[in-house]
Structures are given as structure tokens and as C-alpha cells.
C-alpha positions in Angstrom: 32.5 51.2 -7.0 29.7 53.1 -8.6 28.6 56.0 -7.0 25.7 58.2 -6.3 27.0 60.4 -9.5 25.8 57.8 -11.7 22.6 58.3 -11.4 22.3 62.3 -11.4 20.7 63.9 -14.9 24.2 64.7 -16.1 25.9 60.9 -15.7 25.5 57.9 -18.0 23.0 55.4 -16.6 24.7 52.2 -15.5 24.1 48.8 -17.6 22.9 45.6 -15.8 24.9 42.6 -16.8 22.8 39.1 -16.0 24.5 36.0 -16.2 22.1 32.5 -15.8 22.8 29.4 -14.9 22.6 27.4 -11.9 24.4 28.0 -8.2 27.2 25.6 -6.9 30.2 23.2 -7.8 27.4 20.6 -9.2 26.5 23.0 -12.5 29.9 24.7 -12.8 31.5 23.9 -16.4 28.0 23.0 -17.8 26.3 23.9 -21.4 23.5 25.8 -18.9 26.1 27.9 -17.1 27.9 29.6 -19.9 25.8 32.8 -18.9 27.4 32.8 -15.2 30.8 31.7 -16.4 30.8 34.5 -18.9 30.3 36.9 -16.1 33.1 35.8 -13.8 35.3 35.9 -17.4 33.9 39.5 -18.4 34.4 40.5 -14.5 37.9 39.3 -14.3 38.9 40.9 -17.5 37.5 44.2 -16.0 39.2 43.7 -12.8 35.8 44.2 -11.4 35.3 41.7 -8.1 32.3 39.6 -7.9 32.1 39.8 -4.0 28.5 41.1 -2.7 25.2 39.1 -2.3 22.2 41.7 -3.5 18.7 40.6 -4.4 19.2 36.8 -4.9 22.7 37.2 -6.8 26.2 37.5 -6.7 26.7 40.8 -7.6 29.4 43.1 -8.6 29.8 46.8 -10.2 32.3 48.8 -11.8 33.3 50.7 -15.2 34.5 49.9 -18.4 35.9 53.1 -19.7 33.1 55.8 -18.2 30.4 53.6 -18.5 28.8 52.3 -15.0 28.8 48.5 -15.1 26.5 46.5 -12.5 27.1 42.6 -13.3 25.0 40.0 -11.7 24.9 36.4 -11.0 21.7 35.0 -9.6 21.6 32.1 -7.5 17.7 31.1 -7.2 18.5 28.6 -10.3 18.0 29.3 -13.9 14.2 28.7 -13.6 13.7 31.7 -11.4 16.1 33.9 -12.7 13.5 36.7 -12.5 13.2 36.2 -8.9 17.0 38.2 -9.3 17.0 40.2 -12.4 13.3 42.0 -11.6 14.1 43.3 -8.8 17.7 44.3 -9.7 16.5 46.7 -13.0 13.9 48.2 -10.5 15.9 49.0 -7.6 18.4 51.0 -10.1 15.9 52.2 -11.7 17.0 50.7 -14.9 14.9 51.0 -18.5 15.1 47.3 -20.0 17.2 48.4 -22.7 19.9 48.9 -20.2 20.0 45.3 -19.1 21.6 42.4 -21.2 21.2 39.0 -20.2 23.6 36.3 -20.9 22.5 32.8 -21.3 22.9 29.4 -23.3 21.4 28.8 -26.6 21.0 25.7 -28.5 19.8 27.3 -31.4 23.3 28.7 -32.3 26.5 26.6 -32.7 28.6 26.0 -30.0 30.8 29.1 -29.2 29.2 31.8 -31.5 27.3 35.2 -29.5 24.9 37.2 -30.9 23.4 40.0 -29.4 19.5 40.8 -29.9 17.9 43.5 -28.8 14.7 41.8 -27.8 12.7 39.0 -28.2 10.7 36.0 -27.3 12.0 33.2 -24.4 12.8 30.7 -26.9 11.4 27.7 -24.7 13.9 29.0 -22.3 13.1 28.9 -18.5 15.4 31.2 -17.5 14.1 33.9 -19.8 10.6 33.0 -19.2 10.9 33.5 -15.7 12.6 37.0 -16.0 10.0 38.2 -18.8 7.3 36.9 -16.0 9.4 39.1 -13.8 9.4 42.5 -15.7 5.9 42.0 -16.1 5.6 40.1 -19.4 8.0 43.1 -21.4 10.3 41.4 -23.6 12.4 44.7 -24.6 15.4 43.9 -22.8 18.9 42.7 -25.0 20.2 39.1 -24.5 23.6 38.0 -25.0 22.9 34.8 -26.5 26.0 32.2 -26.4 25.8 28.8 -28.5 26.0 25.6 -26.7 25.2 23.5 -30.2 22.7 20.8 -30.4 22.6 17.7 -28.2 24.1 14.6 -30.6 21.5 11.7 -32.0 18.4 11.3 -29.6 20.4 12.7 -26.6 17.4 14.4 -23.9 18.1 17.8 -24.4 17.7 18.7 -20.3 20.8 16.2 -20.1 22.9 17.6 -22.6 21.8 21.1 -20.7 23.6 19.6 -17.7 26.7 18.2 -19.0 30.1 19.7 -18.9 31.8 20.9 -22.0 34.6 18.9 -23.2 38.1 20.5 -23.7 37.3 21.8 -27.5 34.2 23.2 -26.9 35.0 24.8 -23.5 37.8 26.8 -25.9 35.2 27.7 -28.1 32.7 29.0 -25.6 35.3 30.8 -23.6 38.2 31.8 -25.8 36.4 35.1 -27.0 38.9 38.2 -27.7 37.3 39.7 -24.3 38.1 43.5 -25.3 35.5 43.0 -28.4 33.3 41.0 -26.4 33.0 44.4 -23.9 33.5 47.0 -26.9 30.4 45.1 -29.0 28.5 44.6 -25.7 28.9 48.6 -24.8 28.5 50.3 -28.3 25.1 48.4 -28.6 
């Protein structure tokens, strides 16, 4: 559990972890929910438990080494995701740069990360919403995770919807976890 000590002069400030996607059994497995589900993967390998409701998301907080960890899942839907993450950095009192946000991408192939330090939405509702939400600054880091392209004329708000088949669930989830957290922490 963090403690009050993390926030005095002397201690490291804690990092906000966001994961979007959409609430309930009807999303899980889907190309939009890679943000939560990579959460609940990064929280299990941490041993930190997901098990508190705090503004709008499922929330959880730990450490990874002696860094203070606060990991979030909102559940207001991807296109409010702000509705959640706003409020979070500013009741820790958290600088943007100390907040990553994990979320699909179509832009990249399926299974590949990249981390950017800031940036545009992209045409993506969840990050509108949370740039709307921190008052139209952009300087926070995303975690973006490839879903691919939808195939031939496929609507790309259905392909956002549909579950991963076995192949590319691997590919989105079988990340060496260790250098997930050692990349995501040393940025």
C-alpha cells in the first residue's frame, strides 16, 4: 500500500498507470481493451491487487522496486476515460509526466509497444476525452499497444470490438513482463 511517505519532499513521486477500454464481460478479450488487460497482466506480475473503486476506476497501488505505483482501470467507457484519469493525476497531485496511459493502436502492428512521451489523440476517443480532461495538455506518456489494421473494408469500430483470435492474443499479451516494467519505469 502506498503511504503518506510517498509524497514528502524526500520520497519519489508515485506513477499513475491508466489502462482503457471498456467495463464488463461484453468487451473483455477485445482489440479496444488491450489497455485494461494490460493492467490486470502488469498488476498480477507485480503482485499488486486490483481491488478498490476510486474516482470512476478500478484502482490499485503498490511498488515496483522503490518506486510508488498507482494503476487504474476506468469504468465510465473508453470515450470518457477522462471522466477517471483527470481527476486521479489531480487528487495525487501528479505532474502529467508521471502518468502513462495504455491503450490500443491501430497504427502499429498487432503486438508491438512503443512508448511516447506525448502527443496528439490520434482520432482516439479515449485520449481525446482524457486530453479534454487535463485541460487540453497533451504532455502526458502513452503506452501505445498495436492491435494491427482491420482486414479488406472491415468498419474499423467493429474490428475495435472484436476479440483477438488465439495468435494474436499471444502477441498482444506474451510480453517478457519484467522489461515491460523496467522500460516503463526507466522512462
Amino acid at each position: 500500500m502506498i503511504t503518506r511517505r510517498c509524497f514528502y519532499s524526500g520520497a519519489p513521486r508515485p506513477w499513475l498507470f491508466v489502462g482503457l477500454g471498456n467495463p464488463g464481460d461484453k468487451y473483455k478479450g477485445t482489440r479496444h481493451n488491450v489497455g485494461l488487460e494490460m493492467i490486470d497482466t502488469f498488476a498480477e506480475a507485480q503482485g499488486i491487487e486490483m481491488n478498490t473503486l476510486n474516482c470512476k476506476a478500478i484502482f490499485g497501488q503498490g511498488f515496483v522496486d522503490d518506486a510508488p505505483i498507482l494503476l487504474a482501470k476506468p469504468q465510465t467507457y473508453m470515450n470518457l476515460s477522462g471522466e477517471s484519469t483527470g481527476p486521479l493525476a489531480a487528487y495525487y497531485k501528479l505532474p502529467l509526466n508521471r502518468v502513462i496511459v495504455f491503450h490500443d493502436d491501430m497504427d502499429l502492428p498487432c503486438g508491438v509497444l512503443r512508448l511516447q512521451d506525448k502527443g496528439g489523440h490520434g482520432s482516439h476517443n479515449g485520449l481525446k476525452s482524457i486530453i479534454y480532461h487535463f485541460r487540453g495538455n497533451r504532455e502526458f506518456v502513452r503506452l501505445r499497444i498495436g492491435i494491427g489494421r482491420p482486414p479488406g473494408q472491415m468498419d474499423p469500430k467493429a474490428f475495435l470490438l472484436q476479440k483477438f483470435n488465439a495468435s494474436a492474443r499471444e502477441r498482444t499479451r506474451g510480453r517478457n513482463r519484467s522489461d515491460m516494467h523496467t522500460g516503463i519505469l526507466m522512462f
